[in-house]
Residue frames relative to the residue before (quaternion, step in Angstrom):
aa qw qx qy qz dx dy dz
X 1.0000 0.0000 0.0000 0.0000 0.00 0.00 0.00
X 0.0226 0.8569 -0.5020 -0.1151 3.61 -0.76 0.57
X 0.7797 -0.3710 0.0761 0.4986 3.77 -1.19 0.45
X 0.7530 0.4318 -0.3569 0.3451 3.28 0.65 -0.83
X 0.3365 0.5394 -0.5527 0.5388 4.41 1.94 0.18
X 0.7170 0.5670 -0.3720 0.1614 3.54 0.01 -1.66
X 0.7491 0.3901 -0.1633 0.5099 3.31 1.06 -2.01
X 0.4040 0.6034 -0.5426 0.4221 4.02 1.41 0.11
X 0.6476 0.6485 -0.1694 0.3625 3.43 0.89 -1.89
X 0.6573 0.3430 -0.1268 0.6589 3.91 1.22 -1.05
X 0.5799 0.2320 -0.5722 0.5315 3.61 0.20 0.22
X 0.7558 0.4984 -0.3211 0.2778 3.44 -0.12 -0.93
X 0.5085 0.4377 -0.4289 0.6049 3.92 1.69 0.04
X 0.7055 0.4140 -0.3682 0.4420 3.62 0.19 -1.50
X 0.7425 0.4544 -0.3686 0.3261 3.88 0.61 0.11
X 0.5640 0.4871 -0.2722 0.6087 3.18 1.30 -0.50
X 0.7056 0.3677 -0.3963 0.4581 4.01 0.67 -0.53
X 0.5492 0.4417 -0.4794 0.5229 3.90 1.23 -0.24
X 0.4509 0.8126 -0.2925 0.2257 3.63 0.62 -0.39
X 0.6005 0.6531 -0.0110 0.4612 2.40 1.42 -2.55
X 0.7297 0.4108 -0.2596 0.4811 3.24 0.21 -2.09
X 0.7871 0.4098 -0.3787 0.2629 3.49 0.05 -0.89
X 0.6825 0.4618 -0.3466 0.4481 3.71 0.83 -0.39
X 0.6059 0.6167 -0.3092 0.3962 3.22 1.46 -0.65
X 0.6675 0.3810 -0.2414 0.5924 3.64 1.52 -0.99
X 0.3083 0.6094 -0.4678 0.5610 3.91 1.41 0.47
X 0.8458 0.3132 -0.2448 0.3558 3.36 -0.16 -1.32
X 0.4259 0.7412 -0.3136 0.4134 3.56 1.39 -1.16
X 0.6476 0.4923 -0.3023 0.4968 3.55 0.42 -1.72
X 0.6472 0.5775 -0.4023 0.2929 3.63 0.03 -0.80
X 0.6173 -0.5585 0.5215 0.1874 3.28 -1.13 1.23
X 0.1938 -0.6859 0.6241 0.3201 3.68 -0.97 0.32
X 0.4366 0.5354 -0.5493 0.4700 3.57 0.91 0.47
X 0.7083 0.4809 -0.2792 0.4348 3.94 0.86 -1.26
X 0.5491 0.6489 -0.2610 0.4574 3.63 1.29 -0.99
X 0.6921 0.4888 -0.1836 0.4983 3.70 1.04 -0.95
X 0.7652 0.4553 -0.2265 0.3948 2.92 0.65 -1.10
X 0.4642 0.6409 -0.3056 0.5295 3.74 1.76 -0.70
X 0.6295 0.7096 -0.1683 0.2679 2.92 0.56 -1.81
X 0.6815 0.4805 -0.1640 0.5271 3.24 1.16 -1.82
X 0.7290 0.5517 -0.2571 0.3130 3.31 0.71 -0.90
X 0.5693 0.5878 -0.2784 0.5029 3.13 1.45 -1.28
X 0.7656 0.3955 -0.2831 0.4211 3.68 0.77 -1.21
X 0.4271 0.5570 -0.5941 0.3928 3.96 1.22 -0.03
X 0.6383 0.5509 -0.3858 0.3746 3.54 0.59 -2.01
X 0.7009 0.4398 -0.2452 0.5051 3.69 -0.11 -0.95
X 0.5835 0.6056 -0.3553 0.4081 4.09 0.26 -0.58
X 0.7679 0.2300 -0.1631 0.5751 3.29 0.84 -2.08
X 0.5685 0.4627 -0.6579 0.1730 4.26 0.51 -0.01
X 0.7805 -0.1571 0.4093 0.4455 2.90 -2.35 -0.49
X 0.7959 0.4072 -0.2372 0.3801 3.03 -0.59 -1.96
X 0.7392 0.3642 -0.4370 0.3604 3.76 0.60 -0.35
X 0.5369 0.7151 -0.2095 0.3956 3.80 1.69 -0.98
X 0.9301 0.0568 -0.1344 0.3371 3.19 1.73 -0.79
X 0.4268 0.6368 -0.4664 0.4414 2.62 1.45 1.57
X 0.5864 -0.6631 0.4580 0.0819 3.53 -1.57 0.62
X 0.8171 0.2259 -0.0516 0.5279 3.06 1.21 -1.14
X 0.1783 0.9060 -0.3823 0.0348 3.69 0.32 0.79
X 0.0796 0.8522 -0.4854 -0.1781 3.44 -0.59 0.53
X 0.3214 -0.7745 0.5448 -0.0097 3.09 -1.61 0.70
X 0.4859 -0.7878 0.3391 0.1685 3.39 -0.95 0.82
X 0.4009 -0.6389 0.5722 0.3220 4.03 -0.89 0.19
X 0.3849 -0.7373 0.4887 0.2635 3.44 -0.20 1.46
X 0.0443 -0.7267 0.6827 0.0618 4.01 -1.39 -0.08
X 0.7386 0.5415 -0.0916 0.3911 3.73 -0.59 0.30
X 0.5108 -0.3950 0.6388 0.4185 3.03 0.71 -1.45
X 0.4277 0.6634 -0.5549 0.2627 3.62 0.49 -0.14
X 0.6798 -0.4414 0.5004 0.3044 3.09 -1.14 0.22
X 0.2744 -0.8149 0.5033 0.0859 4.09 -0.69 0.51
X 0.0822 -0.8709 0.4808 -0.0604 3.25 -0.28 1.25
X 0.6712 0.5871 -0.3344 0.3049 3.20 1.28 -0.87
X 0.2826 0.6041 -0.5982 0.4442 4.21 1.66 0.64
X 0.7047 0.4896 -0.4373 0.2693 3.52 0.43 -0.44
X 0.6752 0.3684 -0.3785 0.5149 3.75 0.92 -0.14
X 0.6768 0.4363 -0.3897 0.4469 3.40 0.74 0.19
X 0.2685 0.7927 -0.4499 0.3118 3.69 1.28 0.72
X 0.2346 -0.7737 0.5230 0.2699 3.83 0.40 1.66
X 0.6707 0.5284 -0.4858 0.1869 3.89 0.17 -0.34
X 0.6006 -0.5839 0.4310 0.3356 3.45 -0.70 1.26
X 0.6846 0.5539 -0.2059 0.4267 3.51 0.40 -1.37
X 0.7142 0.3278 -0.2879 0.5474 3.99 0.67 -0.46
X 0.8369 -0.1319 -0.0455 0.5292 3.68 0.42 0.01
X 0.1839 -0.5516 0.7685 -0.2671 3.18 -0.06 2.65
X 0.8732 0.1155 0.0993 0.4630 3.23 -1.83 0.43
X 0.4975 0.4908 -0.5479 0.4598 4.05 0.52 0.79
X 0.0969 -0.8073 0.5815 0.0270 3.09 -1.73 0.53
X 0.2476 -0.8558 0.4264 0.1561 3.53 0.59 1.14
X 0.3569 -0.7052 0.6102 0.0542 4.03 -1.63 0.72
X 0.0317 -0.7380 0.6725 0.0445 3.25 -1.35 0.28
X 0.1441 -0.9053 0.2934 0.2712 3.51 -0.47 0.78
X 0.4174 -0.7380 0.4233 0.3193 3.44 -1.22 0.71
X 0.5819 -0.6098 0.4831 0.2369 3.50 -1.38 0.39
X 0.0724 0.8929 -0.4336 -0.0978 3.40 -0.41 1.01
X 0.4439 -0.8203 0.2489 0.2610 3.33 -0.03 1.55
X 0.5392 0.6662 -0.2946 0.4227 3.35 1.16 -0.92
X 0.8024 0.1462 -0.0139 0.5784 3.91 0.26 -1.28
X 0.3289 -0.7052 0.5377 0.3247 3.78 0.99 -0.12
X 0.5450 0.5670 -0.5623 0.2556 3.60 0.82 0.95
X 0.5967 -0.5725 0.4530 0.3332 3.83 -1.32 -0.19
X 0.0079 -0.7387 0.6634 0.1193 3.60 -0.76 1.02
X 0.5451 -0.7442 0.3257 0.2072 4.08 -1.19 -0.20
X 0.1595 -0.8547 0.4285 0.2459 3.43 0.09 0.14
X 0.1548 -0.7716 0.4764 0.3919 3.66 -0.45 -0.57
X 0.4565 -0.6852 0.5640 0.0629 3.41 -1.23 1.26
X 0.2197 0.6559 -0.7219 -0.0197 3.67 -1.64 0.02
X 0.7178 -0.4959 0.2313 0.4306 3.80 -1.10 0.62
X 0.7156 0.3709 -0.4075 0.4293 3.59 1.25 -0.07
X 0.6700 0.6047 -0.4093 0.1341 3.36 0.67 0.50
X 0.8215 -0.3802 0.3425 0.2513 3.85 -1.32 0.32
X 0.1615 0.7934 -0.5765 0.1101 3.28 -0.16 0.63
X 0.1675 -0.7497 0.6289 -0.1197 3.36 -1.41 1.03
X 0.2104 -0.9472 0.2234 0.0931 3.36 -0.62 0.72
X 0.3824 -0.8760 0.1344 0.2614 3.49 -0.13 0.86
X 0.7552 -0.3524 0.0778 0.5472 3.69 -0.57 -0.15
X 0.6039 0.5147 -0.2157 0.5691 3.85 1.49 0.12
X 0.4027 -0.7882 0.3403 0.3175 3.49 1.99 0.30
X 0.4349 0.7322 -0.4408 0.2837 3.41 1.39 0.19
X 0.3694 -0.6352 0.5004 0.4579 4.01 -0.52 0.53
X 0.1835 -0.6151 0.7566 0.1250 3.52 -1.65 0.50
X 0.3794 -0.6087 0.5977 0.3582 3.81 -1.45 0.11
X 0.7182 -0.5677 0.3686 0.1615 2.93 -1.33 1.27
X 0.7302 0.6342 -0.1868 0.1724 3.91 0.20 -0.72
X 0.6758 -0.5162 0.2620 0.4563 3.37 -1.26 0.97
X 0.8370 -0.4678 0.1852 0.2152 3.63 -1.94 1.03
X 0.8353 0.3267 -0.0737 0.4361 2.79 1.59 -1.44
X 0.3121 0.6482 -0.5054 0.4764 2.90 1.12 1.35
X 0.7079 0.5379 -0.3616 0.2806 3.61 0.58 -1.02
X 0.3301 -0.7976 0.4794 0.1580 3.49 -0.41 0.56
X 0.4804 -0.6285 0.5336 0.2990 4.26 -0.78 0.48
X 0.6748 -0.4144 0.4038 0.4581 3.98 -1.00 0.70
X 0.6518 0.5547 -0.3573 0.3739 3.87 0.31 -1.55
X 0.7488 0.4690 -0.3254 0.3369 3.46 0.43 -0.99
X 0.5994 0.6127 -0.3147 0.4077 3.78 1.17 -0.12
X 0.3837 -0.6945 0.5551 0.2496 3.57 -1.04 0.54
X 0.8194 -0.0924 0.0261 0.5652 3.44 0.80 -0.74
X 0.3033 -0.8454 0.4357 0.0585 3.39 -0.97 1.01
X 0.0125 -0.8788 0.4545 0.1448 3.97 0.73 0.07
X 0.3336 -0.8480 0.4116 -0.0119 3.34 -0.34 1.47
X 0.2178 -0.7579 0.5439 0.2869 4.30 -0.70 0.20
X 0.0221 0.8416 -0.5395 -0.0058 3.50 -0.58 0.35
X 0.4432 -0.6302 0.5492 0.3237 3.73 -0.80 0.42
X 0.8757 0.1740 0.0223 0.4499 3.88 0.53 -0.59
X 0.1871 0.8071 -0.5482 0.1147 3.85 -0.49 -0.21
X 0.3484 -0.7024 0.6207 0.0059 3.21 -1.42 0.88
X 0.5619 -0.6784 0.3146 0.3537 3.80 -1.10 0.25
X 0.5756 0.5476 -0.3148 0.5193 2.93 1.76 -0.27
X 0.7212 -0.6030 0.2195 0.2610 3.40 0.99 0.56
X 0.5839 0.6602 -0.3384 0.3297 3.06 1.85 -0.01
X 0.2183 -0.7845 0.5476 0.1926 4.13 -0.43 0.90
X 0.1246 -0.6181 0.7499 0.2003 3.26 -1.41 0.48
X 0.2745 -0.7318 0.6222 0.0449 3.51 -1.02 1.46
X 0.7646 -0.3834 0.2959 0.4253 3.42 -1.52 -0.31
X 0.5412 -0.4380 0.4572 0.5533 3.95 1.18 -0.24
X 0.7649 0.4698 -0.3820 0.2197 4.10 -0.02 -0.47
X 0.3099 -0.8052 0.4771 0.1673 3.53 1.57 0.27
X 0.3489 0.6635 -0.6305 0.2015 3.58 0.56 1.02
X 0.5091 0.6526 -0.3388 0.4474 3.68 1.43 -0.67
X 0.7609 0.4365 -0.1489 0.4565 3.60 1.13 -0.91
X 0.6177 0.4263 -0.3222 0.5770 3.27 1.19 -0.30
X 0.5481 0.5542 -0.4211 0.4639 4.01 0.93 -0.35
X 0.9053 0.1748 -0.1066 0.3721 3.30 0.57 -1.16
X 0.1272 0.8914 -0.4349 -0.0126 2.95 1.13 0.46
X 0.6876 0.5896 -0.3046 0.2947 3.14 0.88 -1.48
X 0.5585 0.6031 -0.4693 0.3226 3.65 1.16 -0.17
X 0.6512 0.5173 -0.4742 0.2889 2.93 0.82 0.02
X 0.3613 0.5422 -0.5261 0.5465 3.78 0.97 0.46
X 0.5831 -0.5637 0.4715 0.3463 4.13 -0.12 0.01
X 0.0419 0.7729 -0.6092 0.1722 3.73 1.07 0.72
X 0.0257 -0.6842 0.6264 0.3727 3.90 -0.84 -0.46
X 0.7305 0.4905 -0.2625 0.3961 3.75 0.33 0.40
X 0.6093 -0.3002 -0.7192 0.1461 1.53 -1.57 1.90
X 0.4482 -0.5354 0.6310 0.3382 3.82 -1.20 0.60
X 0.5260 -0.6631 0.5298 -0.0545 3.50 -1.90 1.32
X 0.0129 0.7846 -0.6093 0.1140 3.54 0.30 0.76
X 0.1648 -0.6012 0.7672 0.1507 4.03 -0.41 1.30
X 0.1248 -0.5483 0.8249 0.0577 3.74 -1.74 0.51
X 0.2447 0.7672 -0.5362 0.2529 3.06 -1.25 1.46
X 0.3711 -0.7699 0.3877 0.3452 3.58 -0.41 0.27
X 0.7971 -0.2728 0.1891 0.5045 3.93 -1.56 0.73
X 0.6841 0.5911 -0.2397 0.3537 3.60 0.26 -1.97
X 0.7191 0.5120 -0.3585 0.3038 3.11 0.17 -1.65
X 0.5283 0.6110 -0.4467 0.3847 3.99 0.92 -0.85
X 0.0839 0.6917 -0.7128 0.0805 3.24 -1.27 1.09
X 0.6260 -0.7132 0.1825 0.2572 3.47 -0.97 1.58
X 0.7940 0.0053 0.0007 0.6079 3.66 0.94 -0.08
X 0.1239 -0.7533 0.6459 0.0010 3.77 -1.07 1.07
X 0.2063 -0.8189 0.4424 0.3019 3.26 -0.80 0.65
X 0.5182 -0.8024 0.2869 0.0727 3.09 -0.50 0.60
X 0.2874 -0.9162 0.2502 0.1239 3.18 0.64 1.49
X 0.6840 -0.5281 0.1210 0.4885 4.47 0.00 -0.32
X 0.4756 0.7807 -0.0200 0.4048 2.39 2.33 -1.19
X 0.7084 0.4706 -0.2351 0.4706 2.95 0.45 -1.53
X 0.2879 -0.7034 0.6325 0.1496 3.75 -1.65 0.64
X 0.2294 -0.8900 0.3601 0.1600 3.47 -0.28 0.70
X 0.8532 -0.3136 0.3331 0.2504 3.48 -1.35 1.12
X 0.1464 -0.6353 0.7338 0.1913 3.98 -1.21 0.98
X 0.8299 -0.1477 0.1744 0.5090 3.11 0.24 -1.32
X 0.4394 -0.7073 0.5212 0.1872 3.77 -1.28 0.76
X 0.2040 -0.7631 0.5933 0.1547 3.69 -1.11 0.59
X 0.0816 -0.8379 0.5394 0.0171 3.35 -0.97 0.68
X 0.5061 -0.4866 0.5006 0.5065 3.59 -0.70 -0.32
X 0.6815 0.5091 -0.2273 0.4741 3.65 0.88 -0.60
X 0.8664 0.1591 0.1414 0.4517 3.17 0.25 -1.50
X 0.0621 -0.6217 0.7613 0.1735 4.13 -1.27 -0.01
X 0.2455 -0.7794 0.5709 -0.0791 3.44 -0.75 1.23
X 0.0858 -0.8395 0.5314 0.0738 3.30 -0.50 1.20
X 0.3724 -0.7511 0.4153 0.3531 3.74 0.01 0.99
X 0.0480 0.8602 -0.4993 -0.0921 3.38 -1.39 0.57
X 0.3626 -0.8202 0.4416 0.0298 3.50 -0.19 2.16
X 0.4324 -0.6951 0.5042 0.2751 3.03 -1.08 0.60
């Protein structure tokens, strides 16, 4: 690698970390009256897709930040939207910094980890490995239509799923995210695992790859 990879490599962090701050103090501003009201929307768009209608095993995330809120979606009272569903929360794994799951319901425990985020409470052999999910719904600070996310910088999302990147079809990737956050092109690093489809208050985005 030579000076002129390296200083490519440092424009291309010091731009993506100004990035960060700026969608991140975007999302901040939001009202928790505006946050809710997004929120709802994002979780209709996702409610009526396919990819959410036919899957079984889904996790989802404890917003922080301002994220966007998914978790109205397991608490949807209509029998008919989540018969035979089973909702996730992910766990922190200290060891590889990747993400295993638990499963959750309104009576469970929740404890928090070194990011103050709540985890569910429960015994080992419950938690389940990324593979075993149909659909996964993901926070992100940024995203593109081609499907690329710009997370918080800690690549636990990327290190869980890596293996899609070998053509796995399971679980499909649903970034959840509000209108704003879109920004017109990310580059897209080796690491990173890319996006099926994006939720918005506005829009459900099906990604399309060349």
């Amino acid at each position: 690698m030579n000076l002129s990879d390296n200083e490519n490599m440092q424009r291309t962090s010091d731009d993506k970390q100004a990035l960060r701050k700026s969608l991140r103090q975007q999302r901040n501003d939001l009202s928790s009256t505006l946050q809710q009201e997004k929120s709802a929307s994002i979780v209709l768009h996702i409610s009526h897709s396919s990819a959410y209608v036919s899957a079984k095993h889904i996790a989802v995330y404890s917003p922080v930040q301002g994220e966007a809120d998914p978790l109205p979606l397991a608490q949807l009272r209509s029998f008919a939207a989540n018969n035979n569903k089973q909702f996730y929360l992910p766990i922190l794994q200290g060891d590889n910094e990747s993400l295993l799951f638990a499963p959750f319901s309104s009576e469970s425990e929740f404890s928090e980890n070194r990011f103050s985020i709540p985890e569910p409470v429960c015994n080992k052999d419950e938690l389940i490995t990324g593979d075993a999910l149909d659909l996964v719904l993901m926070p992100l600070l940024g995203f593109d239509k081609q499907g690329n996310r710009l997370g918080m910088g800690g690549g636990f999302y990327d290190r869980t799923f890596e293996f899609l990147k070998k053509k796995t079809r399971k679980p499909l990737l649903i970034g959840v995210a509000y209108s704003f956050q879109e920004v017109a092109s990310l580059k897209a690093e080796y690491w990173d695992v890319p996006l099926n489809y994006i939720a918005t208050e506005s829009h459900f985005i099906s990604v399309r790859r060349a």
